[in-house]
C-alpha positions, -999 to +999 in steps of 0.1 A: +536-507-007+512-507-041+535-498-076+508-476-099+518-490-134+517-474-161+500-485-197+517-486-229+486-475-258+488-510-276+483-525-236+454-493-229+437-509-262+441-545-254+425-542-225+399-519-240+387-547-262+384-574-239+363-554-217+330-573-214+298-557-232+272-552-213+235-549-215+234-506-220+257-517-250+241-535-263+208-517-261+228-484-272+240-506-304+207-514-313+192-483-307+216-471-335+208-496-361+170-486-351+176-451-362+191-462-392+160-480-401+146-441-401+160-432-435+140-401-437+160-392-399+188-369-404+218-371-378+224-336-375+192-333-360+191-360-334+213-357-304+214-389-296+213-401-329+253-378-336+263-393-303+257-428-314+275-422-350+305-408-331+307-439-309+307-462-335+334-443-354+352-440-326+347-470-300+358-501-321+343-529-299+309-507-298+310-506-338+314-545-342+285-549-319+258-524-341+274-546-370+268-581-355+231-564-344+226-555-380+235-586-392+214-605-369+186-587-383+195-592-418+208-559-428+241-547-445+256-517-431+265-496-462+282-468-447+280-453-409+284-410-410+277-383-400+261-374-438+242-409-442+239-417-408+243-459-405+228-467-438+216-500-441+202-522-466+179-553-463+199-586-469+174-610-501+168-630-467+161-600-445+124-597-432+129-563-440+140-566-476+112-554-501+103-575-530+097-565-564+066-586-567+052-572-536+058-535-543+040-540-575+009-561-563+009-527-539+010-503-566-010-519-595-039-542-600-022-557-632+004-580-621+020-575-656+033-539-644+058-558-621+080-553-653+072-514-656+079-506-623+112-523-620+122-504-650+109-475-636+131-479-606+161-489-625+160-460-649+156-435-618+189-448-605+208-451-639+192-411-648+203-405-610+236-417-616+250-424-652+287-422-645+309-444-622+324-412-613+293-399-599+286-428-574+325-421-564+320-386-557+306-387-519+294-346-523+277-356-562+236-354-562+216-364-589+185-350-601+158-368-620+121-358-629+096-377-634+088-368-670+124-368-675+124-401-665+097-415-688+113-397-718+148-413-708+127-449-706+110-446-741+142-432-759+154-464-748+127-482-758+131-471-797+169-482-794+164-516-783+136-520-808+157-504-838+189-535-825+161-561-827+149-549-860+183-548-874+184-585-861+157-595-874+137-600-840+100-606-835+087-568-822+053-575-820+046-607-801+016-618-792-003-590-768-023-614-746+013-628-731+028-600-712+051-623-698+067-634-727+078-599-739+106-578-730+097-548-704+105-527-728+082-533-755+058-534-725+061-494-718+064-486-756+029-498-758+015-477-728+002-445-727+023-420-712+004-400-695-036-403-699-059-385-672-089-389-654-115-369-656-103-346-631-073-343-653-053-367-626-023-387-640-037-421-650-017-446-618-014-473-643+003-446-675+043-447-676+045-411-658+019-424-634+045-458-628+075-433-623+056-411-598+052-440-573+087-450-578+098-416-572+075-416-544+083-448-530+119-435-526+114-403-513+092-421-483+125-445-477+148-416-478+165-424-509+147-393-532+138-355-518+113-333-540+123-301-546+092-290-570+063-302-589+075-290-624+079-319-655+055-343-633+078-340-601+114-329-598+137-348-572+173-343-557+191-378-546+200-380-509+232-399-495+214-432-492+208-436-523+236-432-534+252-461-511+223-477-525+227-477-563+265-480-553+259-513-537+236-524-565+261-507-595+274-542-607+237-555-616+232-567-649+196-550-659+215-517-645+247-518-664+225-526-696+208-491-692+238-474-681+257-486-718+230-472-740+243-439-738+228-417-712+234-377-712+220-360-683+211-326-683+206-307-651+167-303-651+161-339-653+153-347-686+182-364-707+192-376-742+203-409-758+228-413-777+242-449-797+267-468-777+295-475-803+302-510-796+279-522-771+262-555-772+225-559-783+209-557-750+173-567-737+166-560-702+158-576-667+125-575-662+120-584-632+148-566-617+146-531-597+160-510-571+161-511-540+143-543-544+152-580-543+141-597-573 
């Protein structure tokens, strides 16, 4: 005569988690980190893809096995919804983690405008997001244009060169050692815009420099573009969001951030005087979402 027993919950789950994980989970856990490698891949439009996001939210052992894939693969799993899908970012030792050097060896000739497009980058994400309350906010999106961008760069350009003026720093050093100057003295001195004879954007101008930034992120899945006025207009996704919210407590970003940033809706912004803020001088070989 068999007894059918009955299981309490905390019993059900026990024996839930020591169920042993078998090859389809395992396969099903990294096919989910695998579509969050997809940034550009929204959920809502992938079966599978919604399917997988609810078992992780919703199957604890299956969640701790995408996380142990992901970190086996040197990522860092920023968030996992139905809004950002399983965002992920590269770990600095991550064979997917994109350097700062590289991305400007790609972009430029002149190794010198490693420091121009980190700024570019960090700008972007300070313009993106200039308030701690706006990285909070899971339903804020920023907006950022490309000539907004460069105005926002050089206006802080002029305040860091009025502090060093006022302390008596050397603005002008020598123009054959880019590396010795400050990246911001760097995109004082370049030309904003230029054009080629086709009336093209020069690559290697400031505006030119923010373009592939902008582009750079909207091919990862950080930045959409919603319209070609001001050199490019862009709307911030999800991701990047997690991503500047991951990266927030970085020095060269904070420095930005405390110079006094206004944005206005259509991209462009204003600077005003921080009050008591500390003379700054930024990283320059900093940028996001790169490892330095």
């Amino acid at each position: 005569m068999s007894e059918q027993v009955e299981w309490t919950e905390p019993e059900a789950a026990a024996a839930a988690v020591s169920a042993p994980v078998t090859p389809a989970d395992t396969a099903d856990a990294a096919r989910l980190v695998a579509f969050g490698l997809q940034p550009k891949l929204q959920p809502a439009r992938d079966q599978e893809y919604t399917e997988l996001l609810r078992r992780y939210r919703e199957d604890p052992p299956f969640a701790r096995l995408a996380d142990a894939v992901a970190t086996g693969l040197g990522l860092v799993v920023l968030e996992v919804s139905p809004r950002a899908g399983m965002a992920v970012t590269a770990a600095e030792d991550s064979v997917f983690a994109v350097r700062m050097g590289d991305y400007a060896r790609r972009a430029s000739a002149d190794s010198g405008d490693r420091f121009l497009h980190g700024l570019a980058h960090l700008a972007i994400a300070a313009l993106a997001f200039p308030r701690p309350e706006d990285l909070a906010d899971d339903g804020y999106i920023g907006r950022v244009s490309v000539n907004g961008v460069d105005a926002f760069v050089r206006q802080a350009c002029r305040r860091l060169e009025e502090r060093a003026e006022e302390q008596g720093e050397n603005t002008d050093p020598a123009t054959d050692a880019p590396g010795l100057e400050a990246a911001w003295r760097i995109w004082a001195r370049r030309s904003s815009a230029g054009a080629t004879k086709d009336a093209r954007r020069l690559a290697g101008s400031t505006t030119g420099i923010v373009g592939k930034a902008a582009a750079f992120l909207t091919d990862s899945g950080f930045l959409q573009r919603t319209g070609d006025d001001a050199g490019g207009t862009y709307r911030t996704t999800a991701r990047y969001q997690l991503q500047v919210r991951d990266m927030a407590g970085g020095a060269a970003l904070t420095e930005l951030l405390e110079l006094g940033v206004v944005p206005v809706t259509d991209g462009t912004a204003s600077l005003l005087p921080a009050e008591d803020a500390d003379d700054l001088e930024l990283v320059a070989d900093a940028g996001l979402p790169f490892h330095s």
